[in-house]
C-alpha positions in Angstrom: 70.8 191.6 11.5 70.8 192.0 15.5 67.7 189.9 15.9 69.1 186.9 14.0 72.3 187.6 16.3 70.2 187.6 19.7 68.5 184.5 18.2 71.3 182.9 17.4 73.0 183.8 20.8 69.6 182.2 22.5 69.5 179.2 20.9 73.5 179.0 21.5 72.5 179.1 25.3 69.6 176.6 25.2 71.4 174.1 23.5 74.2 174.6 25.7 71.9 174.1 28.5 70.3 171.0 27.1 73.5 169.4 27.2 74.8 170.0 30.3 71.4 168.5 31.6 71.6 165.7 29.5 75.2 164.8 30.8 73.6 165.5 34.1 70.9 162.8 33.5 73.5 160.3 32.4 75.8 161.1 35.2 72.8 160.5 37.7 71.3 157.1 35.7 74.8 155.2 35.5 75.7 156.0 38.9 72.1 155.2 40.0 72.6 158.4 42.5 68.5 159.2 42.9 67.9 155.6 44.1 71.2 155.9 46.4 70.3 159.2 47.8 66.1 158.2 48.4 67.6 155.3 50.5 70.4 157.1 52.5 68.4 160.2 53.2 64.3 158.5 53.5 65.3 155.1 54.5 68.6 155.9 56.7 70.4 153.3 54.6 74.2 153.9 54.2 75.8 152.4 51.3 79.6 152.5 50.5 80.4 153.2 46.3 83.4 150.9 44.7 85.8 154.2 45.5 84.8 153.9 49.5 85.8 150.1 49.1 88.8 150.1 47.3 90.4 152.6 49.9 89.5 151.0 53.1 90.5 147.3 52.1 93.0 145.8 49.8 91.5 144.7 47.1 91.8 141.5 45.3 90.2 140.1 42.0 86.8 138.0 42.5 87.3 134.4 42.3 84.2 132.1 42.7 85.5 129.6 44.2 86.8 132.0 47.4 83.7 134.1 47.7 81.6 130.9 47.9 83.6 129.6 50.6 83.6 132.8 52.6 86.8 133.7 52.1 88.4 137.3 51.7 84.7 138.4 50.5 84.7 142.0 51.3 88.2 142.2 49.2 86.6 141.2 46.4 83.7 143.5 47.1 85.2 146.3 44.5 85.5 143.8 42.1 82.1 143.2 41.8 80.5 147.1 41.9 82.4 147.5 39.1 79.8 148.3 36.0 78.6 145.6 33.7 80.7 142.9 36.5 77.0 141.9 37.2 74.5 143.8 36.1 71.8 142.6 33.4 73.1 139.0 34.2 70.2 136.7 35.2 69.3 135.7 38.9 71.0 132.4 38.3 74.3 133.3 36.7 74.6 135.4 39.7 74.1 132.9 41.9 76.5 130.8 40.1 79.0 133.1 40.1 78.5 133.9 44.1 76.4 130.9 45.3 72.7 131.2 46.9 71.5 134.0 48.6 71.9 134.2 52.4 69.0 135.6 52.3 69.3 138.6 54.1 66.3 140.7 54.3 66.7 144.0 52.0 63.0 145.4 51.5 60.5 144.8 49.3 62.6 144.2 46.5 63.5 141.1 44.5 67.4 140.5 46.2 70.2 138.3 46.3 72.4 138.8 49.9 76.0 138.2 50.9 77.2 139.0 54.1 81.1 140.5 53.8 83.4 141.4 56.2 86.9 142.7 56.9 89.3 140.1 57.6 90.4 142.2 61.1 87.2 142.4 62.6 87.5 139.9 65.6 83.8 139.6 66.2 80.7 139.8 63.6 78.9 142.4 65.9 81.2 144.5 65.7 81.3 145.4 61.6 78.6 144.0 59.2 78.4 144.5 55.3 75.9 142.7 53.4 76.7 142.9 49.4 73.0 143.5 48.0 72.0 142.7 44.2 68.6 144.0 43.3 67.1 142.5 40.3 64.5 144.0 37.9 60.9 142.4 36.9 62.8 140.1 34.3 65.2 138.7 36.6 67.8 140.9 35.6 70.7 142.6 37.5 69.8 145.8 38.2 72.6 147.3 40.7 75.0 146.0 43.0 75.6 147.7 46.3 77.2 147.0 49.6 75.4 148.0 52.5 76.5 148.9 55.5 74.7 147.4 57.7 75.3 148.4 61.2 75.7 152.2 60.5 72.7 153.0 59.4 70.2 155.4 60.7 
């Protein structure tokens, strides 16, 4: 009777363990925190999360027609790291949704690049984000992030 118990109260434990890892691997997939980390830490890359955005500008929802002109980009800049705003969408809806890349350089990677910045900065030196949007080897949105540019390592 005390060995089905102990067995009982094992397998209890594993499973309990299984599952925190497995909402652990979730967490760390959706919010794509492995690749984030490898580029702040190995690459010196610092990238600001939807959270980061939303508290240092006032926010306003993405219009197309706006963000193509230039205009009030960075406040539309949480808009678009929502989840699902972009991602899996082809190459060319994105475009169309944001116009062509600026074609920034962002590694080796298949990327489209926007240049944001806050509406108070007097000069472009002197603050520079650049809204990156990886894309896999099907030409799908693979993440969104906006980088910032001049405070990196």
């Amino acid at each position: 009777m005390k060995t089905k118990t102990s067995l009982k109260l094992k397998f209890s434990l594993f499973a309990a363990a299984a599952a925190v890892l497995m909402v652990a691997y979730v967490v760390l997939a959706y919010y794509d925190i492995p690749y984030l980390a490898y580029n702040k830490y190995v690459r010196g890359q610092n990238f600001l999360n939807q959270g980061e955005v939303s508290t240092r500008w006032t926010q306003i929802p993405f219009d197309s027609e706006k963000f193509k002109k230039g205009e009030k980009r960075i406040q539309m800049t949480a808009d678009l790291l929502q989840p699902f705003r972009l991602l899996n969408k082809t190459r060319s809806e994105v475009e169309s949704l944001l116009g062509p890349s600026e074609g920034f350089e962002f590694h080796d990677e298949p990327n489209a690049t926007y240049r944001v910045f806050p509406d108070t900065v007097i000069s472009v030196a002197e603050v520079e984000y650049v809204l990156v949007i990886t894309f896999d080897e099907s030409g799908r949105c693979l993440r969104v992030l906006l980088w910032d540019f001049l405070h990196q390592k």
